[in-house]
C-alpha positions in Angstrom: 218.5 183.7 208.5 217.6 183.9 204.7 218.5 180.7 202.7 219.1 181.8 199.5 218.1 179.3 196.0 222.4 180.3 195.6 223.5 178.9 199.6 221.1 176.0 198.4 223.4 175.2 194.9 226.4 176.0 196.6 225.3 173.6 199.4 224.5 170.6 197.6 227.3 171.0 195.3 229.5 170.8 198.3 228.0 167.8 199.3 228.6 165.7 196.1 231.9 167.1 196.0 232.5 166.0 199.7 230.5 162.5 198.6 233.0 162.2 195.6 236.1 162.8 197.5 235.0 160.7 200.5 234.1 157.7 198.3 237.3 158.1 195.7 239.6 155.0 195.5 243.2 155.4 197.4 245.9 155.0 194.9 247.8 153.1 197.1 244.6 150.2 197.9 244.7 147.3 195.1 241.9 145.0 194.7 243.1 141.7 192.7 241.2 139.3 191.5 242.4 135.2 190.8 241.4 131.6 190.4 241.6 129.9 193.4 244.7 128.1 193.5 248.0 128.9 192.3 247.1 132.3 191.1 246.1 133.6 194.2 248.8 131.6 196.0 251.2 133.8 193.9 249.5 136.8 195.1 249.7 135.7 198.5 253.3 134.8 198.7 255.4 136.9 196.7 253.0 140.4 194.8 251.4 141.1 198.3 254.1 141.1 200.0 255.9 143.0 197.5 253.7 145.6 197.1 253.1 145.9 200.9 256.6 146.7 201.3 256.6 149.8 198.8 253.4 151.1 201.3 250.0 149.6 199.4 246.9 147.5 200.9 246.2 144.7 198.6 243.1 143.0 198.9 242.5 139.5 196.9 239.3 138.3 196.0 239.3 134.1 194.7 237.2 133.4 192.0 236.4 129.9 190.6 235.2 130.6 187.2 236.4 132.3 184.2 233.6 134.6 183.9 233.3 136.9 186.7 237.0 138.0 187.3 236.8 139.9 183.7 233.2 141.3 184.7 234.3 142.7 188.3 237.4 144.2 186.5 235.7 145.7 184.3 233.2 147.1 186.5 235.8 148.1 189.0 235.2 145.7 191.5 238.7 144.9 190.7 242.2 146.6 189.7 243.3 143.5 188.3 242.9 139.4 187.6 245.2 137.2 187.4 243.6 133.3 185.5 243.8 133.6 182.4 245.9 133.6 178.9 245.4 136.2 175.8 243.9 134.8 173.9 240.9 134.2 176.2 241.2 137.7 177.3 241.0 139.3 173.6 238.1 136.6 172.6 236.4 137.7 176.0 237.1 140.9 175.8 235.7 141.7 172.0 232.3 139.4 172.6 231.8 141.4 175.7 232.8 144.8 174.7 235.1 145.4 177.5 238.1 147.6 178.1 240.1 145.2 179.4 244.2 144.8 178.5 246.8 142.8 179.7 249.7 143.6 181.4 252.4 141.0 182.2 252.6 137.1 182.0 252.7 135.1 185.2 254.5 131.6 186.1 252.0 129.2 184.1 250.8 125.7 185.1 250.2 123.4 182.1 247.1 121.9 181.2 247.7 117.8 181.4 245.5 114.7 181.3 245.1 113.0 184.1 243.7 109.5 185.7 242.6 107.7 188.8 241.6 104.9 186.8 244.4 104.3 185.0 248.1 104.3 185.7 249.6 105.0 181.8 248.1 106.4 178.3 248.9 103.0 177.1 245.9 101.6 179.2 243.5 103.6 176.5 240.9 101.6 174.8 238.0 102.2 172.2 235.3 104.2 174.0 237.2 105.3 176.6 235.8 108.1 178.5 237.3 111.3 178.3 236.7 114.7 180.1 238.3 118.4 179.0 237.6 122.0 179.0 234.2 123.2 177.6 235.2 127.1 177.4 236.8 127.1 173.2 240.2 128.0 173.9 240.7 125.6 176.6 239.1 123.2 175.1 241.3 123.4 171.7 244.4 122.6 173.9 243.0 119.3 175.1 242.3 118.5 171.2 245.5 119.3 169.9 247.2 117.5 172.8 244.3 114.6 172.1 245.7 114.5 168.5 249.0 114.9 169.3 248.5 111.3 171.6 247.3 110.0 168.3 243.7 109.0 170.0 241.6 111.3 167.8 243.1 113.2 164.3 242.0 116.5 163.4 241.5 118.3 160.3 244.1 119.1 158.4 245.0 122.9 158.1 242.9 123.8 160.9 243.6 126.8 163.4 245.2 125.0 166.3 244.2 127.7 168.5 239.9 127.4 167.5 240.1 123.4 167.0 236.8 122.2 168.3 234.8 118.6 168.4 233.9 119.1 165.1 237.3 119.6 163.6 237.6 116.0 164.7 238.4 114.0 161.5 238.4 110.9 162.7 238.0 109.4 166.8 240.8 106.7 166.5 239.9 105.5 169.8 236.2 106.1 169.4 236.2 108.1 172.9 233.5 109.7 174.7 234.3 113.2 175.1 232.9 115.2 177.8 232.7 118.8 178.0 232.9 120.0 181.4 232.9 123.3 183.5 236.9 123.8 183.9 236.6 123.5 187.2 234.5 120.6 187.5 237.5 118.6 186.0 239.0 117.3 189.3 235.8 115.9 190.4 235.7 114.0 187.3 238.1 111.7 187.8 236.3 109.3 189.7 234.0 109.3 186.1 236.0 109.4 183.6 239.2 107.0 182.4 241.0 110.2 181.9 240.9 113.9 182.9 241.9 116.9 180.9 242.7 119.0 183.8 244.0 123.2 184.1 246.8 123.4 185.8 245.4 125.7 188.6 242.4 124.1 189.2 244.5 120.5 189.3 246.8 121.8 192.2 243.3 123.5 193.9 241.9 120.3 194.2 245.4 118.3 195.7 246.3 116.8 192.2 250.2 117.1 191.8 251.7 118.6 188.5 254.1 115.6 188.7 251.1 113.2 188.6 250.1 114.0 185.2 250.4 111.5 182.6 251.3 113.8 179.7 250.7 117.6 180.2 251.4 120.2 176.8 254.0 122.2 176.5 253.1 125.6 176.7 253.2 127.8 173.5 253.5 131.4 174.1 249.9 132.6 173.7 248.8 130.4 176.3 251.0 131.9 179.2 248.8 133.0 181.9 248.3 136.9 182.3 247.6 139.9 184.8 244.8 142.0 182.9 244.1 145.7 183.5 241.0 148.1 182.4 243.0 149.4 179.5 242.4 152.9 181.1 244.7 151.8 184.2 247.6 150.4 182.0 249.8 153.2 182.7 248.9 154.3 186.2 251.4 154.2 188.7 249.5 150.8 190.5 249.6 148.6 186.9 253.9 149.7 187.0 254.2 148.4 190.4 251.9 145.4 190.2 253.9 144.6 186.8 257.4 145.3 188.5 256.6 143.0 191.2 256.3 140.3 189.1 259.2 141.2 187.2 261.4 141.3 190.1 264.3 139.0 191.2 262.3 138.4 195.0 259.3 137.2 192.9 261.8 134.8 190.9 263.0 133.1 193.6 259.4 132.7 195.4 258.4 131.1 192.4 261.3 128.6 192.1 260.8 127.8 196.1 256.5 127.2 195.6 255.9 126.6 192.1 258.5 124.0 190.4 257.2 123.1 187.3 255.8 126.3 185.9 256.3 127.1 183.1 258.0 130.4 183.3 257.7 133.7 181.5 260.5 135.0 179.2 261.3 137.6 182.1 261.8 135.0 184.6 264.1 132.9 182.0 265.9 135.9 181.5 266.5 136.8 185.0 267.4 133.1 185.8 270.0 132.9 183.4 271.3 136.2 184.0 271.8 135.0 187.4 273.4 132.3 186.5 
């Protein structure tokens, strides 16, 4: 038999089309990613579920960083993440020139200081040791709460959202501020005299939202988020994933495993509607 240089094209162009089609994603298969914790426990207990119900696999990979959930979904490792607020994800997003959008708000845990040392804020003294958040928007929570508390004062006028250690005016309590991996936090407790701890990584490591000694209260832009490649926002998976959330069974999982949340506008609407 002849083999022409055409039955060779034709051949090999049948094998990268049978390559491409044998190695292209199901549209029903999601891959999220999450911080270990309460963000994959939401996963777990009520989108999963959810989402298994209307006929997809879901696959969740933990993280316990802040780094490589937005890499892997922007790589396409993952479909989604679910650990962080918007502001993170837009600062993130423009440094490292990724596609990356968000898609809906989850249940939130607050950031809040915590102690082993000491059983009241009232027990602070001069040169106390404190820990917090050394990523810049985490870390300008803990300040504004620190300010707030009255134990350091920051600069007038400044951006409440980019407030770093040297928009410190003046250290009322002459603390030692430590800037620590977010989730090295827990483990500082047995270091420090108090803790600023997220709320995810707190309940990851057996800490109690309840056993916080003052936590923020939660402005907006600081609700945790699902993010999406921006390219994915408006496939059929992102509407589904986003619906799950949205939806009454999702509610009432979240009132039965995550009390003190703080919860998005969706969720308050729902609630009340229910009411």
């Amino acid at each position: 038999m002849t083999i022409t240089r055409r039955t060779l094209v034709l051949g090999a162009l049948s094998l990268a089309l049978a390559t491409t089609f044998a190695h292209a994603k199901d549209p029903k298969e999601i891959t999220i990613g999450a911080s270990a914790g309460p963000y994959a426990d939401q996963i777990k207990l009520g989108i999963k579920p959810i989402l298994e119900k209307q006929g997809y696999k879901v696959k969740l990979v933990e993280f316990n960083d802040y780094i490589q959930p937005n890499y892997a979904l922007a790589e396409g490792s993952l479909d989604a993440n679910a650990f962080q607020h918007i502001v993170y994800l837009k600062k993130f997003a423009l440094e490292h020139k990724l596609a990356l959008t968000d898609l809906v708000q989850v249940p939130t845990a607050p950031i809040a200081l915590y102690s082993k040392k000491h059983k009241s804020l009232a027990e602070v003294k001069e040169g106390s040791t404190v820990a917090l958040p050394n990523d810049p928007t985490n870390q300008a929570r803990a300040l504004v709460l620190l300010d707030q508390l009255g134990w350091v004062k920051l600069r007038d006028n400044i951006d409440p959202v980019r407030a770093s250690e040297k928009d410190i005016a003046v250290n009322v309590k002459k603390l030692r501020i430590l800037p620590l991996e977010a989730a090295q936090l827990p483990r500082s407790l047995g270091d420090t005299d108090y803790s600023f701890i997220n709320g995810n990584f707190a309940l990851a490591s057996g800490l109690k939202l309840t056993e916080a000694l003052v936590a923020e209260k939660i402005p907006p832009n600081y609700i945790n988020l699902v993010a999406v490649r921006t390219a994915d926002k408006d496939k059929q998976f992102a509407k589904d994933l986003a619906a799950a959330y949205r939806s009454r069974e999702f509610l009432d999982i979240t009132n039965k495993h995550f009390a003190g949340y703080v919860k998005p506008d969706y969720q308050q609407a729902l609630q009340t509607a229910s009411k």
